[in-house]
RORO-533749 format. One record per residue (C-alpha): x, y, z. Coordinates in steps of 0.25 Angstrom, whole numbers, plus 5000, padded with zeros to 4 digits. Layout:
<rs>
+------+-------+------+
| east | north |   up |
+------+-------+------+
|    X |     Y |    Z |
...
+------+-------+------+
</rs>
This chain:
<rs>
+------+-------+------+
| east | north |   up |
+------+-------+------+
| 5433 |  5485 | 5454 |
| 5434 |  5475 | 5442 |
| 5443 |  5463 | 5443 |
| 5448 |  5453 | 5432 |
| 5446 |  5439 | 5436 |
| 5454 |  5429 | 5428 |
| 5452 |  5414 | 5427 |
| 5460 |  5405 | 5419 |
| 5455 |  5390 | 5416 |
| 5465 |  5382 | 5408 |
| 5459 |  5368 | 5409 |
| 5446 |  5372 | 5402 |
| 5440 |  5359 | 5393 |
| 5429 |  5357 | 5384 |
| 5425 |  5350 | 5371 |
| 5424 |  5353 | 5358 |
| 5410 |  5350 | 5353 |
| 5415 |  5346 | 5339 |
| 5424 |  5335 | 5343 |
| 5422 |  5331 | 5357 |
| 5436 |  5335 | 5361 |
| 5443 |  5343 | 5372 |
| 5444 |  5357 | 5372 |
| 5454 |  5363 | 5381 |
| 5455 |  5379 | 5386 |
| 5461 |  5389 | 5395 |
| 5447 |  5396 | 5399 |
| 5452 |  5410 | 5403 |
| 5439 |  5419 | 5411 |
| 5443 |  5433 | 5413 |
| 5432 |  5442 | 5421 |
| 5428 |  5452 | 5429 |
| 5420 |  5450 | 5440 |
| 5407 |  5457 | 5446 |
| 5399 |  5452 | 5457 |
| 5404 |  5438 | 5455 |
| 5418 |  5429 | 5455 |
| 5417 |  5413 | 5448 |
| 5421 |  5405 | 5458 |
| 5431 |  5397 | 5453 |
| 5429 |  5382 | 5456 |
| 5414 |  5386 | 5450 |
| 5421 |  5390 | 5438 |
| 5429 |  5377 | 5437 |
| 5417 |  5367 | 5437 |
| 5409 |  5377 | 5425 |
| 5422 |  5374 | 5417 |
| 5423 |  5359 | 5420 |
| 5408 |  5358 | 5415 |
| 5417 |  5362 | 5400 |
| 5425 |  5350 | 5400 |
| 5414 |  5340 | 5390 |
| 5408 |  5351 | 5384 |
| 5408 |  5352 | 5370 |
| 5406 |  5367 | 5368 |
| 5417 |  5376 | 5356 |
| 5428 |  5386 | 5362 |
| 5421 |  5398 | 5360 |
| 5407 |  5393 | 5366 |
| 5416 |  5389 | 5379 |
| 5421 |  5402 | 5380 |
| 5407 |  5409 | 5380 |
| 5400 |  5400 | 5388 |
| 5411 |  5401 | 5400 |
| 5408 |  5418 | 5398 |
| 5393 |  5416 | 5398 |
| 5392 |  5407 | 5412 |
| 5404 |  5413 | 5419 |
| 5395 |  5427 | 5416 |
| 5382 |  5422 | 5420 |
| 5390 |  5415 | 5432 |
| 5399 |  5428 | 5438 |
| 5393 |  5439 | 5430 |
| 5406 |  5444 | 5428 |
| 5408 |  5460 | 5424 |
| 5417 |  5454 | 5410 |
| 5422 |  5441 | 5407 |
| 5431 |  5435 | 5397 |
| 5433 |  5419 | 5395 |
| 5443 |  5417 | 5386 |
| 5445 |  5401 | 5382 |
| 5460 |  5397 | 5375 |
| 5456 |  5384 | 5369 |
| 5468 |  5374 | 5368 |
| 5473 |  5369 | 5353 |
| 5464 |  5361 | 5346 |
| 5468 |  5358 | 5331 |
| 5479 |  5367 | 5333 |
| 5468 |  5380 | 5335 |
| 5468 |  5388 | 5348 |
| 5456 |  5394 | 5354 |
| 5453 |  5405 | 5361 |
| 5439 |  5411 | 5364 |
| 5438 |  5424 | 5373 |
| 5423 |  5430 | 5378 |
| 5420 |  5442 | 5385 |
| 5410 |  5448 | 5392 |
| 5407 |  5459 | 5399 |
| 5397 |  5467 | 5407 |
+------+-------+------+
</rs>
């Protein structure tokens, strides 16, 4: 049967590639397994890799989607990426896909 699994990552970091300056987000992965599960602490460590990146809101979102679907091979997916207040504008990015 199909099962929701739901991940919540509130401390994601990255940089914008404009000004060089912190980007803060609750990275929020929603799926439903097939075969596979991500192991969690594997999971972790890919985020970290984020931290001194310079890469724009919507590019984040997509890219997490794109490896964790190559990594798990998940039956659907949806990242969804709240971006903290910068210059007093919220972001939000959601992506789905699904097989």
């Amino acid at each position: 049967r199909d099962y929701e699994v739901n991940i919540s990552i509130p401390e994601f970091t990255c940089v914008c590639p404009r000004t060089g300056l912190p980007d803060f987000a609750t990275i929020v992965i929603n799926y439903i397994p097939d075969k596979n599960l991500v192991e969690l602490k594997s999971l972790k460590m890919y985020l970290l890799k984020y931290r001194d990146l310079g890469i724009f809101h919507e590019h984040a979102a997509n890219k997490i989607l794109e490896d964790f679907k190559e990594a798990c091979s998940p039956r659907k997916i949806t990242v969804t990426a709240q971006f903290h207040t910068r210059g007093g504008i919220d972001t939000t990015v959601t992506t789905t896909w699904s097989n």
